[in-house]
C-alpha positions as CSV (number, residue, x, y, z in Angstrom):
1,X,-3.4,15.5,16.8
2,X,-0.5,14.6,19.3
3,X,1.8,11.5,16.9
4,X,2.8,10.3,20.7
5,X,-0.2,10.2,22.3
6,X,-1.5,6.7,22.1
7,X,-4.8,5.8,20.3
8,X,-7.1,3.1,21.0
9,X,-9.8,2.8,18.3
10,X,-10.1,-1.2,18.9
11,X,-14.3,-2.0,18.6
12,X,-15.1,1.4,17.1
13,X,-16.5,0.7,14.0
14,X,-15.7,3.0,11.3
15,X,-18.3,3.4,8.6
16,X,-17.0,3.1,5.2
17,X,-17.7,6.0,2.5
18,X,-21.5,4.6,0.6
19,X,-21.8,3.2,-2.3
20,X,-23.8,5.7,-3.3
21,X,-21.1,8.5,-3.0
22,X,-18.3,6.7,-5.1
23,X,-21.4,5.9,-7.6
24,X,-21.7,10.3,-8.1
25,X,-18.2,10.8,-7.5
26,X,-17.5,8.0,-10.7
27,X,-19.8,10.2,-12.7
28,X,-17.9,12.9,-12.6
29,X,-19.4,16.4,-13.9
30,X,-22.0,14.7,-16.4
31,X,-24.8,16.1,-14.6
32,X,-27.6,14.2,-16.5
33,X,-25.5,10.9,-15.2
34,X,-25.2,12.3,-11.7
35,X,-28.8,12.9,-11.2
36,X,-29.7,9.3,-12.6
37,X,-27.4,8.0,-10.2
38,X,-29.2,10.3,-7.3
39,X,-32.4,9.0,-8.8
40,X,-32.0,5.6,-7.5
41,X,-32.1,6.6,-4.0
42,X,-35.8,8.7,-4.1
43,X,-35.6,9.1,0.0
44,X,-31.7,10.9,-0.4
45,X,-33.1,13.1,-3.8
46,X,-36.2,14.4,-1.7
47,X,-34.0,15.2,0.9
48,X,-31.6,17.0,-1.6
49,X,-33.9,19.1,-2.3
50,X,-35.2,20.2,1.0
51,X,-32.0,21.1,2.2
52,X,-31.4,23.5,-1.0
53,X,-34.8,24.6,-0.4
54,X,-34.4,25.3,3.0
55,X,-34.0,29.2,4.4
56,X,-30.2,28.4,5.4
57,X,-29.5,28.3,1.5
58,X,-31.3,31.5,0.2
59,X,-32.5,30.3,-3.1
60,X,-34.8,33.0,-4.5
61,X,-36.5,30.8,-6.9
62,X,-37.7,27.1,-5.6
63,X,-35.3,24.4,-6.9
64,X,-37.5,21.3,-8.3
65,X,-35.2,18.9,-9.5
66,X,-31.5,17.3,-8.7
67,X,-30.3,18.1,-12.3
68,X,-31.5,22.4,-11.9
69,X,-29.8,21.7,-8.0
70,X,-27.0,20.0,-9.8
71,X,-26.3,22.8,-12.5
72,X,-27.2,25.8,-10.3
73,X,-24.9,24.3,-7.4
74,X,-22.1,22.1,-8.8
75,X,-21.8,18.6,-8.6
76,X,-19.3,18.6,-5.7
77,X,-21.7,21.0,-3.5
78,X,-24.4,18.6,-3.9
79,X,-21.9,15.4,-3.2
80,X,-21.3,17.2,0.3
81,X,-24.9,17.5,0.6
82,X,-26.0,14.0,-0.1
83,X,-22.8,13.0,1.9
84,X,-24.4,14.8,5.2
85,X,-27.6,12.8,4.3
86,X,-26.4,10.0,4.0
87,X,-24.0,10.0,7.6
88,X,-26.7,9.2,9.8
89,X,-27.8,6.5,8.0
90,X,-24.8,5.1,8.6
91,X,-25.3,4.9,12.1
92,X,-28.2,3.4,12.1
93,X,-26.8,0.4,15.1
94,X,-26.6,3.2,17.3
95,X,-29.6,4.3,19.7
96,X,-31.2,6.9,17.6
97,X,-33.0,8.2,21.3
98,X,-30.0,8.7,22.9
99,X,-29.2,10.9,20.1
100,X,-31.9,12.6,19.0
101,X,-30.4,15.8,20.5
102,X,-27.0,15.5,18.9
103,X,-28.3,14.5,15.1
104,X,-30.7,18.1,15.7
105,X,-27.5,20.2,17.3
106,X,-25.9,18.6,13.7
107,X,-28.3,19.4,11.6
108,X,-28.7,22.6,13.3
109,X,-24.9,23.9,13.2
110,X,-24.7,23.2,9.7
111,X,-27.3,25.2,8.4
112,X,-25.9,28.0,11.0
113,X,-23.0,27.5,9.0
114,X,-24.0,28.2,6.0
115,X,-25.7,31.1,7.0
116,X,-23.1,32.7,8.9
117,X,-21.2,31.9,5.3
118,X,-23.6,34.0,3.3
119,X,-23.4,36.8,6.1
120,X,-19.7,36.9,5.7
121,X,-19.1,36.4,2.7
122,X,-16.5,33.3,3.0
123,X,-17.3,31.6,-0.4
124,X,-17.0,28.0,1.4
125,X,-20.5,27.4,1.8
126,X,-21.3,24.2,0.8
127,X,-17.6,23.2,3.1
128,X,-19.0,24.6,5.9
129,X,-22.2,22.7,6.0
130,X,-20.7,19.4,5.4
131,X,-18.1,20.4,8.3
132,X,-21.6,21.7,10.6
133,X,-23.1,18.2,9.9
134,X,-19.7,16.0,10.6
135,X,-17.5,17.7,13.2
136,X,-19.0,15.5,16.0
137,X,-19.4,12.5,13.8
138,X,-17.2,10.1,16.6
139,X,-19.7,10.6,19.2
140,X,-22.2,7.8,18.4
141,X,-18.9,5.9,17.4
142,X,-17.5,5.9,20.5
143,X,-21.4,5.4,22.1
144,X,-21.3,2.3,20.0
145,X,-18.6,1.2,21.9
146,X,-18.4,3.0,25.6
147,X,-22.5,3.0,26.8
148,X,-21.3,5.5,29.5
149,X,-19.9,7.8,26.6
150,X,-22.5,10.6,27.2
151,X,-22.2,10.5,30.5
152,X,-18.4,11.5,30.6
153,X,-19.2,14.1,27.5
154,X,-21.4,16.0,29.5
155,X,-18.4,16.0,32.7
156,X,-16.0,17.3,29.5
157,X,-18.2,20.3,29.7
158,X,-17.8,21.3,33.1
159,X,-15.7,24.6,34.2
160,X,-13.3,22.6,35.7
161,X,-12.0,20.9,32.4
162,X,-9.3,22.4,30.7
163,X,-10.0,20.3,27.5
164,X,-13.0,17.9,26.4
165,X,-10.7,16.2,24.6
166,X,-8.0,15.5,26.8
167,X,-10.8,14.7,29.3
168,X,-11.8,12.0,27.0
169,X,-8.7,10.6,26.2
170,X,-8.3,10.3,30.0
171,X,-10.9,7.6,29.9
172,X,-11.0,5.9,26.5
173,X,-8.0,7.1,25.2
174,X,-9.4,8.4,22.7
175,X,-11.7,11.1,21.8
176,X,-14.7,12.0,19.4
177,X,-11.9,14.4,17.4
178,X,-10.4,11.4,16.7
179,X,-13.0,9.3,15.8
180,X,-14.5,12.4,13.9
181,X,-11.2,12.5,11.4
182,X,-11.0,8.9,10.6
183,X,-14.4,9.2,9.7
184,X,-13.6,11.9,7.4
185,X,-10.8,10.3,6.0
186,X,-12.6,7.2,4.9
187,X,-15.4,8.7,3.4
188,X,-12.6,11.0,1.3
189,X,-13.4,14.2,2.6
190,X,-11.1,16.8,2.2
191,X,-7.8,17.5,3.8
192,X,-8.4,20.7,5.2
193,X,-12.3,18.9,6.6
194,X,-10.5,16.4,8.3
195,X,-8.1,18.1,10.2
196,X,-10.7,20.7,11.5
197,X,-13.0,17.5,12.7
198,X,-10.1,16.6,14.1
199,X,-8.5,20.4,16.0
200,X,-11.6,21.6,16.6
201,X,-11.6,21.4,20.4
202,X,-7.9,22.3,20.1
203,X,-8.0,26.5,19.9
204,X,-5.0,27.5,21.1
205,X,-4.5,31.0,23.1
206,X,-4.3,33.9,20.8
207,X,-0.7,34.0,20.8
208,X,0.0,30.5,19.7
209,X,-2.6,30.1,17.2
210,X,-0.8,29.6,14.2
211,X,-0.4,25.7,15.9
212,X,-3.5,25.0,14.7
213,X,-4.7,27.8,12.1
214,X,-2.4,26.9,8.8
215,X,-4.6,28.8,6.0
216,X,-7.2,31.3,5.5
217,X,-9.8,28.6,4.4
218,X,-9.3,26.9,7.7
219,X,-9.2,29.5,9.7
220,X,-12.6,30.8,8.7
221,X,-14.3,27.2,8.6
222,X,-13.4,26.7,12.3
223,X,-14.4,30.2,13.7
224,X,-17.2,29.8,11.8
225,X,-18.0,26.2,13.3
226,X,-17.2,28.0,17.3
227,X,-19.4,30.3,16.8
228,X,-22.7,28.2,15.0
229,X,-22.0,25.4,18.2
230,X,-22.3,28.6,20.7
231,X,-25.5,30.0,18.7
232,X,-26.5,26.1,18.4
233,X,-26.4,25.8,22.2
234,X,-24.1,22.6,21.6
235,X,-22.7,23.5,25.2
236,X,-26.7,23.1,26.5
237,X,-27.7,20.0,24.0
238,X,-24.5,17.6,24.3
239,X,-22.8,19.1,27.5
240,X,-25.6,20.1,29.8
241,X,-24.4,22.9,30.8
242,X,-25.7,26.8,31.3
243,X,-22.6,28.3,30.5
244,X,-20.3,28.1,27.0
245,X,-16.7,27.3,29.0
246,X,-15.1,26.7,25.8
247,X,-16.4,30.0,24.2
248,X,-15.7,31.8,27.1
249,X,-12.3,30.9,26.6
250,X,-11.8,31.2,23.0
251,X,-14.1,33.9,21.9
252,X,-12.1,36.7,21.8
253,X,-9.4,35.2,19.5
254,X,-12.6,33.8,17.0
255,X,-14.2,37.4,17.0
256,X,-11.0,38.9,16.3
257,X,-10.1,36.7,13.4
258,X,-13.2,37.2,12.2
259,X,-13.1,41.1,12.4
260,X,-16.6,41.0,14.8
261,X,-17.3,43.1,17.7
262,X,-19.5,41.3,20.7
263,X,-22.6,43.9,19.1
264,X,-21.6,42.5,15.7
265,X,-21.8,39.0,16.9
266,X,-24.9,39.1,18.6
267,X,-26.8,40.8,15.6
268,X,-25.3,37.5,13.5
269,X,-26.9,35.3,16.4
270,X,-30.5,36.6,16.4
271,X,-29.6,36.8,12.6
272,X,-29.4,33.0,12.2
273,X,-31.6,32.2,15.0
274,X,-34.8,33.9,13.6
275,X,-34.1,32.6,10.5
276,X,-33.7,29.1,11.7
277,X,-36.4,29.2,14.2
278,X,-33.6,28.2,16.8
């Protein structure tokens, strides 16, 4: 994020972290406590345990309660779960039509996430699912506030633009980066989460990417978040298009952090695709 580039984030209304996160977060590692707590919400526990159940997480044997998902998974992995849950809700003044394809592409790239994880064994899962599900958290924020939003999204797409988020901050000046990070930052996310929500339409060419990679961890989580939006179709979804510009651009530099041929890349994408019934 440019210090001198001006922001503008007057009648974007940024959702503060729920009660029901600082409630588990309180609890601490007292599992019994921290499924109580879960408990109270019965719509957020059922969909706890969907998610773990789901093919994207491999479990073996069927997890049937939050306190076996608790003390198989860790309390924090299940925190990032319930936050993911818990972000659309947030957003429920928002025209849930309008963005019926972007809360699928979320839902979508996060379990893509997790997946391509597992398949490369970066130990980050349950980071790279809440990442999948948040990334593009600013969009309905800044459709809250600009009703042609979506409409200049889609023209951020196009060949012709250099960078979505430049494109944006032409009109708004702001972005959905932006928005994205400030997001993350109120509802405590990590650091190293909220600065990739924030860069993650910033790759840099190859030669200058240490601008914007500053750690392993990082740079794994946001190759890993390129290449679930290109296997997500995000470029088709959000920005109408027929053609991944940005992954055209950037997808040599991701494969070769990554140590993945285009062969090796494309087995990963029918891979995750079967499996997810994309």
């Amino acid at each position: 994020m440019d210090p001198a580039k001006p922001i503008d984030l007057t009648g974007v209304f940024i959702p503060p972290q729920p009660k029901l996160i600082q409630q588990v977060k309180a609890v601490g590692d007292d599992i019994h406590k921290f499924a109580e707590v879960i408990s109270t919400d019965p719509g957020i526990g059922s969909m706890v345990l969907k998610t773990v159940n789901s093919p994207a997480f491999a479990r073996t044997n069927k997890i049937n309660s939050i306190s076996q998902a608790v003390l198989l998974l860790g309390c924090p992995y299940v925190t990032n779960i319930i936050n993911g849950l818990l972000l659309k809700r947030s957003f429920d003044k928002v025209d849930a039509r309008a963005l019926e394809n972007f809360w699928q592409g979320a839902k979508d790239v996060s379990l893509t996430m997790v997946l391509l994880a597992r398949q490369l064994n970066i130990l980050a899962v349950d980071e790279a699912y809440i990442i999948g599900l948040f990334h593009n958290c600013g969009i309905p924020l800044m459709l809250q506030k600009f009703p042609d939003y979506l409409t200049i999204c889609r023209e951020a797409y196009d060949e012709s633009v250099d960078s979505i988020t430049e494109f944006e901050d032409h009109h708004f000046h702001t972005n959905h980066c932006i928005v994205g990070y400030y997001v993350a930052k109120a509802w405590q996310l990590s650091n190293d989460i909220a600065e990739i929500i924030r860069d993650h339409h910033h790759l840099t060419p190859i030669a200058d990417k240490s601008a914007y990679f500053k750690g392993n961890d990082q740079d794994d989580l946001i190759c890993l978040l390129k290449m679930a939006e290109h296997i997500c179709k995000l470029y088709d979804s959000i920005g109408g298009q027929s053609t991944d510009h940005e992954w055209e651009q950037n997808k040599g530099m991701i494969l070769a952090h990554m140590g993945l041929s285009d062969l090796d890349f494309d087995d990963l994408r029918e891979l995750t695709q079967d499996q997810l019934g994309l």
